[in-house]
ZATOR-586888 format. One line per 5 residues: number of its first residue (from 1); for each residue x, y, z of C-alpha. Coordinates in nm, 4 decimals. Example, Ala and Ser with C-alpha at 12.3 -4.5 7.8 and 13.67 -1.06 7.14 Angstrom:
// ZATOR-586888
1	1.2300/-0.4500/0.7800  1.3670/-0.1060/0.7140
***
This chain:
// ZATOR-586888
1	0.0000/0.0000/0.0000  0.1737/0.3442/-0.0977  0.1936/0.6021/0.1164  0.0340/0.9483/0.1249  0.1875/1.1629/-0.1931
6	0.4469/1.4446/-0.1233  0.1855/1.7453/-0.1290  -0.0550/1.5488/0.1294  0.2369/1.5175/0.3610  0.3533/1.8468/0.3178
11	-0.0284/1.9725/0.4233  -0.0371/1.7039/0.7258  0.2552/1.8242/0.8430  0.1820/2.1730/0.8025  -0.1418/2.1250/0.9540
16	0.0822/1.9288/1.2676  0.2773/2.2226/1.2626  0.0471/2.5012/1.3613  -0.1443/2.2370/1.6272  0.2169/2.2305/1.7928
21	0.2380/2.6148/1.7933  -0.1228/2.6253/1.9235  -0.0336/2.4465/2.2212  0.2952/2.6473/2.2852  0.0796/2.9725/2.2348
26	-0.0259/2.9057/2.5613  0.2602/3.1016/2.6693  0.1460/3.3975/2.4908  -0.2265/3.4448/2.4550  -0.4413/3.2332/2.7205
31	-0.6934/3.0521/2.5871  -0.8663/2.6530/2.6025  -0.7407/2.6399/2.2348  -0.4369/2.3959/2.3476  -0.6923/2.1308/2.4257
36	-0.8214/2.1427/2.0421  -0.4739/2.1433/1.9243  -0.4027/1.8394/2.1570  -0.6772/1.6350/2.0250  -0.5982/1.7481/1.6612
41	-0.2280/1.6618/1.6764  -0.3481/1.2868/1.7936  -0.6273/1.2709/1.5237  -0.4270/1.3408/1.2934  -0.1029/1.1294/1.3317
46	-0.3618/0.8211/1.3993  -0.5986/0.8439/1.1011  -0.4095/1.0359/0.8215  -0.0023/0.9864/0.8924  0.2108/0.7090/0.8150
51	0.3483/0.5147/1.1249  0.6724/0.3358/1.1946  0.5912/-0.0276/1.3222  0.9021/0.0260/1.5753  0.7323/0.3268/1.7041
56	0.5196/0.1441/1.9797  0.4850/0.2084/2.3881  0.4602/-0.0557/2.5919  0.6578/-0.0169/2.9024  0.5901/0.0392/3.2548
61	0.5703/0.4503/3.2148  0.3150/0.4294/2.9331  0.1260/0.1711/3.1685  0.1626/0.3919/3.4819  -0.0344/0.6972/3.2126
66	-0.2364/0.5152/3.1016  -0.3720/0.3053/3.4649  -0.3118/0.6467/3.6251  -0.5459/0.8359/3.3833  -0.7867/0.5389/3.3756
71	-0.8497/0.5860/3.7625  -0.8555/0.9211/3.7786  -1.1259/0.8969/3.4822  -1.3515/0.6064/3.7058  -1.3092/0.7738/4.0366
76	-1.4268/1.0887/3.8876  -1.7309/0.9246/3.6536  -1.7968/0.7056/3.9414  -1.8252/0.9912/4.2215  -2.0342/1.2007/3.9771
81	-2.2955/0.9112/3.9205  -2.2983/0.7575/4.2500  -2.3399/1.1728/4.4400  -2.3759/1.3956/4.2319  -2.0716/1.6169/4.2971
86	-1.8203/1.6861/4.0178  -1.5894/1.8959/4.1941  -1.3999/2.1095/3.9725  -1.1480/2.0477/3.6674  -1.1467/1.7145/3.8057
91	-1.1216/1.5713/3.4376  -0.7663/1.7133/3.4223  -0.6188/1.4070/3.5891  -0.7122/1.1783/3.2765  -0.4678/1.3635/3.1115
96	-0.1780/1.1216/3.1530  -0.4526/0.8607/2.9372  -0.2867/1.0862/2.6667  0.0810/1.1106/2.7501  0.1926/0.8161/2.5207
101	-0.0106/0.9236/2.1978  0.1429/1.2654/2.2468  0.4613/1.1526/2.2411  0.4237/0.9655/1.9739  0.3040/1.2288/1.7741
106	0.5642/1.4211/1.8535  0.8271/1.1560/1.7104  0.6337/1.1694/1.4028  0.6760/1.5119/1.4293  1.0352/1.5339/1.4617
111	1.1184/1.6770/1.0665  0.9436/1.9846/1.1076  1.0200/2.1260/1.4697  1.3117/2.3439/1.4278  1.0687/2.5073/1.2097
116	0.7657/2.5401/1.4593  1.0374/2.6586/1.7037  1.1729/2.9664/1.4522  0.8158/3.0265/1.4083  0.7452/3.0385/1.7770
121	0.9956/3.2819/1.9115  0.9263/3.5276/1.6022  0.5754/3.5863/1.7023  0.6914/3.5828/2.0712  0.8942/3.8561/1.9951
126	0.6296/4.0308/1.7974  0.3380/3.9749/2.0480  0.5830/4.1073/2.3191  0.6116/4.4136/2.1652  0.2952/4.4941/2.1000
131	0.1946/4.4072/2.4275  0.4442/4.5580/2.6364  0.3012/4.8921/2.8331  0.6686/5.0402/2.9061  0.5612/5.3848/3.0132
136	0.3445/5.2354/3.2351  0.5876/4.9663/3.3883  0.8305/5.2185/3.4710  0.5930/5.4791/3.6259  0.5580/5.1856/3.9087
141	0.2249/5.0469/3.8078  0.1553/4.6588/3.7545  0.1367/4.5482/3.3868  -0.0326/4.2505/3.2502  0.2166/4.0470/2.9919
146	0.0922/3.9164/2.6702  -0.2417/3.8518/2.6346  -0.3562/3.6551/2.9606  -0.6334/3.7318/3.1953  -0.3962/3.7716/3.4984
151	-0.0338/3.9414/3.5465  0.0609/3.6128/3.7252  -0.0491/3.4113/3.4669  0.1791/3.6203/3.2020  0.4512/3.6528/3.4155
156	0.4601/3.2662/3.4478  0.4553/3.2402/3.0600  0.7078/3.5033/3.0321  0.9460/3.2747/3.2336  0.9047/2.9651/3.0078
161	1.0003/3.1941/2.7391  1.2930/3.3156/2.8899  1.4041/2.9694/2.9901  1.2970/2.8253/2.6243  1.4618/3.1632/2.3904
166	1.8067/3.1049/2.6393  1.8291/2.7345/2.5204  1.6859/2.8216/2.1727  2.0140/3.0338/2.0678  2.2291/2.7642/2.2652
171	2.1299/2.4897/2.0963  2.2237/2.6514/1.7659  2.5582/2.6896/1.9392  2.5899/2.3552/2.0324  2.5029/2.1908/1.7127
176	2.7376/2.4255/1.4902  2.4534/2.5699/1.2648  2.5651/2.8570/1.0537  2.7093/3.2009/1.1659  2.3821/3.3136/0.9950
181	2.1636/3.1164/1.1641  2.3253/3.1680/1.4903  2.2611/3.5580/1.4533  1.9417/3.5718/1.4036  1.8349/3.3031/1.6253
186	2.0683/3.5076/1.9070  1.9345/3.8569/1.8410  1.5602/3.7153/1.8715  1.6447/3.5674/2.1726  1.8322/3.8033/2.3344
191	1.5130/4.0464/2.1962  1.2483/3.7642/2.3877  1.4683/3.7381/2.7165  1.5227/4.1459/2.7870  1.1758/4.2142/2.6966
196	0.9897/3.8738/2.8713  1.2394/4.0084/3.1772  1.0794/4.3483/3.1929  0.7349/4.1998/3.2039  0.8066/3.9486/3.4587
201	0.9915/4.2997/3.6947  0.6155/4.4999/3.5886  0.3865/4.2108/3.6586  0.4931/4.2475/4.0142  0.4540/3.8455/4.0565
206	0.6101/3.7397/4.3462  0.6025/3.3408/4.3197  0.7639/3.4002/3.9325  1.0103/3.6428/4.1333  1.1235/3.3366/4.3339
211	1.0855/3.0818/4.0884  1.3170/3.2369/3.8739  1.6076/3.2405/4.1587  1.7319/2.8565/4.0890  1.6512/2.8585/3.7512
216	1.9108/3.1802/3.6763  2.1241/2.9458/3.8404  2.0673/2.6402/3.6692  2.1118/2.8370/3.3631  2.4395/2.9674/3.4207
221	2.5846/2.6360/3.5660  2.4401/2.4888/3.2786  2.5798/2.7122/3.0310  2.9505/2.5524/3.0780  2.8602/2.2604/2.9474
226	2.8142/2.3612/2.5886  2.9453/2.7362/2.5210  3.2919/2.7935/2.5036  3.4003/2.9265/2.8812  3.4611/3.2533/2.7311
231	3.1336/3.3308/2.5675  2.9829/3.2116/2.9486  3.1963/3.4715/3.0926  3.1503/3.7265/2.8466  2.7607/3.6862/2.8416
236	2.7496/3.6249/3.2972  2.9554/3.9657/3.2960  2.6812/4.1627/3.0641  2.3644/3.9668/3.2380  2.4612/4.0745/3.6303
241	2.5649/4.4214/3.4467  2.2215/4.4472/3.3364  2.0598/4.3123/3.5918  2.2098/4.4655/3.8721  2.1427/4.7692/3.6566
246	1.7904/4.7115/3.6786  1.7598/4.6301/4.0202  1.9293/4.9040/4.1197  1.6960/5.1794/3.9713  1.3937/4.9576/4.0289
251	1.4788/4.8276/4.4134  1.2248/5.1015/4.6101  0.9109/4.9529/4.3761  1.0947/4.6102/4.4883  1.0900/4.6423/4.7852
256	0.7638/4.7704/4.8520  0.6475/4.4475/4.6853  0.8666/4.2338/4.8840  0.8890/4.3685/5.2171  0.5573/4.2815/5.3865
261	0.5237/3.8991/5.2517  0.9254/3.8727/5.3016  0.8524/4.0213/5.6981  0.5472/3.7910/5.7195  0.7441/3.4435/5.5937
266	0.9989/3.5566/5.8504  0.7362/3.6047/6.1386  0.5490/3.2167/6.0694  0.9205/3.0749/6.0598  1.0335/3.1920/6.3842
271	0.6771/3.1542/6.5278  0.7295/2.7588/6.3526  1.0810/2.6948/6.5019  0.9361/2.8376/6.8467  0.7054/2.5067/6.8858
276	0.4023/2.6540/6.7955  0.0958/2.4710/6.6231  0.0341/2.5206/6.2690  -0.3119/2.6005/6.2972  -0.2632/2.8375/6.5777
281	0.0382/3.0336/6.3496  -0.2031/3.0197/6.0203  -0.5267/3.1593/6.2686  -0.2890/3.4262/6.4082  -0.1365/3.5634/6.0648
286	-0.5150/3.5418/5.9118  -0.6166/3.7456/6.1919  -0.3229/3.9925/6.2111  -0.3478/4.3708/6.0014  -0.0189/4.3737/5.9204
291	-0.0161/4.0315/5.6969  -0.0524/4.1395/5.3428  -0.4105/4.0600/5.1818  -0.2309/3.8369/4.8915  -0.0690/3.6211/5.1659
296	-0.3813/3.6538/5.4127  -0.5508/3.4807/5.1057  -0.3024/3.2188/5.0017  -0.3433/3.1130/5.3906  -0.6795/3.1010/5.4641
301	-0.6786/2.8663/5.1368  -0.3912/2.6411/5.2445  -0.5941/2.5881/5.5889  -0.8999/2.4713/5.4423  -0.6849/2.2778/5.2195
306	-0.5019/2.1239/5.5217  -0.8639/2.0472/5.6959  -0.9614/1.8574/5.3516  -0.6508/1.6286/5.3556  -0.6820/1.5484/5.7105
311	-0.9731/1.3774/5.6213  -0.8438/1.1549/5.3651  -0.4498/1.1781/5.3692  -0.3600/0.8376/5.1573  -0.6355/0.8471/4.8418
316	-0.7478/1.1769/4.8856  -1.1475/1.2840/4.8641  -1.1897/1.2618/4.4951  -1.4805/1.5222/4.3907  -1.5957/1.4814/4.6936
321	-1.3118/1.7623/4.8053  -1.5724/2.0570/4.7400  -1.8145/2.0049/4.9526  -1.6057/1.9197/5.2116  -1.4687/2.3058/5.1353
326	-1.7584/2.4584/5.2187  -1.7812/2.3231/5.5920  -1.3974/2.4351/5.6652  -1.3095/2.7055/5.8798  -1.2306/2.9684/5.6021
331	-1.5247/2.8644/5.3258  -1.6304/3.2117/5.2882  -1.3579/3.2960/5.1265  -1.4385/3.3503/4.7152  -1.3090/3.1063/4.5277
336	-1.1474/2.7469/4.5418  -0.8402/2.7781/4.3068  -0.5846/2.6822/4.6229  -0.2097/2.9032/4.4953  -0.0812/2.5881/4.5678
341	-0.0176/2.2480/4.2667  0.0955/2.0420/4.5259  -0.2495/2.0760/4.7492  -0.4389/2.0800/4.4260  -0.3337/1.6931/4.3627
346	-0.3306/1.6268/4.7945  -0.6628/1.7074/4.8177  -0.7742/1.5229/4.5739  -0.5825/1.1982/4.5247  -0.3614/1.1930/4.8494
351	0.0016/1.1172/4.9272  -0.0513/0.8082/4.7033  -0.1557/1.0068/4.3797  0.1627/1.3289/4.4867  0.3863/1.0135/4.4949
356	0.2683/0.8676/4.1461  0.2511/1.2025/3.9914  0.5900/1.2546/4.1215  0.7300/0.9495/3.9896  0.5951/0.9875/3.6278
361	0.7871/1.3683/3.6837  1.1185/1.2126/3.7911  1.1241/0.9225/3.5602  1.0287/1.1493/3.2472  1.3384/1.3832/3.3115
366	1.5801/1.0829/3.3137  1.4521/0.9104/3.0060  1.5158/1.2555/2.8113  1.8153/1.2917/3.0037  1.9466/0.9260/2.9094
371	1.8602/1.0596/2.5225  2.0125/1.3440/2.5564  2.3517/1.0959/2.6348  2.2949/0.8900/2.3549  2.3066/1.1551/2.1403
376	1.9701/1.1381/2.0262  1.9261/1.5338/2.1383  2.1443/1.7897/2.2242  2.2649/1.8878/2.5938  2.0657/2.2495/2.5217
381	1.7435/2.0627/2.4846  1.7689/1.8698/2.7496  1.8489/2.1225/2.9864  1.5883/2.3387/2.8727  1.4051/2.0466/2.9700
386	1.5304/2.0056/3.3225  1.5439/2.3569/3.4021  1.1755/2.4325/3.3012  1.0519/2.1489/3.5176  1.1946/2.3283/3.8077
391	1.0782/2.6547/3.7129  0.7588/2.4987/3.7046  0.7601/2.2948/4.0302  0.8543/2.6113/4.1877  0.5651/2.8429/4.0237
396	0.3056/2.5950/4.2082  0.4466/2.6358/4.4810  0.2760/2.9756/4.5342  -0.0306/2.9667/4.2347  -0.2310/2.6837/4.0896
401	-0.0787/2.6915/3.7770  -0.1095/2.3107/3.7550  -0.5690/2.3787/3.6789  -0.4684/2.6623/3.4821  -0.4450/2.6352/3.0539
406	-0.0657/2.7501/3.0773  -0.0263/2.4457/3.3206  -0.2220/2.1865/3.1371  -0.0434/2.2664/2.8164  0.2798/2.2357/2.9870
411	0.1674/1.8939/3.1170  0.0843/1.7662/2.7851  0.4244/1.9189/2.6197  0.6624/1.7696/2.8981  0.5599/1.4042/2.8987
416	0.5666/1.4152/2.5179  0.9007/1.4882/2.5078  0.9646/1.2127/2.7397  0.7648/0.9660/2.5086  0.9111/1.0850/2.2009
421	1.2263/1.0575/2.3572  1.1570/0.7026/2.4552  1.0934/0.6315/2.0750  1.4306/0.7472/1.9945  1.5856/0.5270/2.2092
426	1.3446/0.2452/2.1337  1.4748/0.3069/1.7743  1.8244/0.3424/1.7708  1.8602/-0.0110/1.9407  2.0063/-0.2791/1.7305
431	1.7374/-0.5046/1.8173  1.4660/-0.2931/1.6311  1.6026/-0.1803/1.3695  1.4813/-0.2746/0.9976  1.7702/-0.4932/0.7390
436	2.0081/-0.2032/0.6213  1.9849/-0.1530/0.2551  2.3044/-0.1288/0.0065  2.5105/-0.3273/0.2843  2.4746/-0.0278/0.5224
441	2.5522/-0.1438/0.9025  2.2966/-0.1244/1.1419  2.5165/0.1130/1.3291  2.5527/0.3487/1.0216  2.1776/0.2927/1.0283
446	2.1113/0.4154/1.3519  2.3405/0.6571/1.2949  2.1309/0.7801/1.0236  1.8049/0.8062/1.2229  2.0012/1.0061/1.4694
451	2.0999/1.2790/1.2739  1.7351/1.2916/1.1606  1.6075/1.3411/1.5462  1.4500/1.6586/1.6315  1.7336/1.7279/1.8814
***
């Protein structure tokens, strides 16, 4: 049976393409559009694209998805029909149900992403901007980045593209392109990075403030690994210039952002160290004027959160965990989206589903780090990789990012670069690979495939 012709492909493809972009634009413009481009990319690679037999998942990860998402699917359907109560965005933890489809469409996809990438960070670039209110910013007042419904929510997508336009122009390094290349891939970078930067400083988002402190490390102990030591120097020296620069002329507005949660954190640690009960520190701060209304929120959340997992610490309360909200000490309090990822799964699914969740996490970041080793992608990739899992885990830390669209995309996008990576591997093993034609060696074979990955 022949295959699709040339011009079919090229549409398929292009059609692949834009969903890829629609689910990075996430980053840029929020919107429940990544969902449609999810379902697309997976429609299409199933029904319409050619397949490599090779290409299948079947090991104990994919399982874990797919059993994980299968549960979370029952529990939910089950609680709804048996009660009544659906909780909220409870579907979002069938998710992993897709993880291994993704990733396979992303394998297929391999050909055409340095393209979707270019394409990417030019319209960051443009959207930022037009976007960007820099008289306002610099009079003091709080800007909203991009086109998102909340400056947290931008500044939060500003950070992946800092992290992802840093490793962009690296990568480009690393893999030798051409001088040409590497200039304009390094001005429209550099272009993404000051200008995401600013937004992140005018957003006034403190969790994206803190985030950002290990993964400005990460990416400057990273950087040694493939730039020439000089080039790292050259590029640390201008960054802290700049930086320090900006800090510098901007450190009263930082301050007066800082201050009062930074004095608060330090009052419920030393009230913490002195022996005191947790519920008696959160009543006190709740209680006190002088705790900022941001953080007064935040912890009259995380103690009706904390009430909610005491009642079901292992499995969690499934939907269930709403209308157990309402009889907790702070239920008047407007609305149920808890600043916090981690509490989002606790109360919910448990320790148990935290520790699964987690393990899917840590396992996906090896298997792309083991490709990464085997040459199958560069070290830039990876670590852009790594370092925007962190960035991540530390964003929920202080926001439920994790039930927002910028979350949920991210979700989908990290484990299918784990899966595809997986492929790779799968692929360049001896043991799978088809009879070399012309008396090519299976290694020159694998080889081959390699240099075709979409490292």
């Amino acid at each position: 049976m022949s295959g699709p012709s040339f011009s079919r492909l090229f549409v398929l493809n292009a059609l692949m393409g834009i969903c890829w972009l629609v689910m990075m634009s996430v980053t840029l413009i929020e919107s429940d559009a990544y969902r449609y481009a999810a379902l697309s990319v997976i429609i299409i690679f199933v029904f319409f694209l050619p397949k490599e037999d090779n290409a299948n998942l079947n090991d104990w990860l994919a399982v874990l998805c797919v059993a994980c998402g299968s549960i979370a699917l029952f529990r939910f359907l089950y609680q709804l029909i048996m009660t009544g109560e659906k909780g909220a965005s409870e579907w979002l933890y069938a998710f992993p149900l897709l993880f291994p489809l993704l990733g396979r469409a992303l394998y297929g996809s391999r050909s055409i992403l340095r393209v979707v990438l270019a394409c990417f960070f030019c319209v960051a670039l443009l959207l930022l901007l037009i976007s960007t209110d820099f008289a306002r910013a610099l009079t003091g007042e709080r800007i909203f980045p991009l086109f998102h419904q909340n400056p947290i929510h931008g500044a939060v997508g500003c950070g992946f593209l800092v992290i992802g336009a840093f490793y962009w122009a690296s990568h480009h390094y690393e893999v030798g392109s051409t001088r040409a290349v590497r200039t304009a891939v390094t001005s429209i970078a550099m272009l993404v990075i000051a200008i995401a930067l600013f937004n992140i400083w005018g957003s006034k988002s403190k969790g994206v403030w803190l985030a950002l402190i290990p993964t400005f490390l990460l990416i400057v102990s990273s950087a040694f690994l493939f730039l020439r030591r000089k080039e790292v120097l050259v590029s640390l020296v201008a960054g802290v210039l700049l930086l320090g620069s900006g800090v510098f002329l901007a450190h009263q507005n930082i301050l007066a952002v800082v201050g009062p949660t930074a004095k608060t954190v330090v009052t419920l640690y030393d009230d913490f160290m002195g022996g005191r009960s947790v519920s008696s520190i959160l009543g006190d701060a709740i209680a006190s004027p002088e705790t900022p209304f941001s953080v007064d929120e935040r912890l009259q959340l995380w103690s009706n959160a904390s009430e909610i997992i005491a009642a079901s610490p292992i499995f969690g309360s499934g939907n269930h965990w709403l209308a157990i909200w309402h009889t907790t000490h702070y239920a008047g309090i407007p609305y149920t989206l808890m600043h916090n990822g981690y509490l989002e799964v606790l109360v919910r699914h448990g320790f148990v589903g935290l520790a699964i969740y987690g393990l899917i996490f840590v396992a996906s970041i090896y298997r792309v780090f083991r490709a990464s080793k085997q040459g199958l992608l560069s070290k830039s990739a990876f670590l852009c990789y790594f370092v925007c899992a962190i960035y991540f885990a530390f964003t929920i830390l202080s926001n439920s990012n994790n039930r927002l669209a910028l979350g949920e995309s991210y979700v989908l996008l990290f484990s299918a670069v784990c899966f595809a990576c997986t492929i790779s591997m799968k692929m360049a093993r001896p043991d799978v690979e088809s009879t070399p034609q012309s008396g090519a060696t299976v290694a020159e074979a694998s080889m081959d495939r390699k240099r075709q990955t979409y490292a």
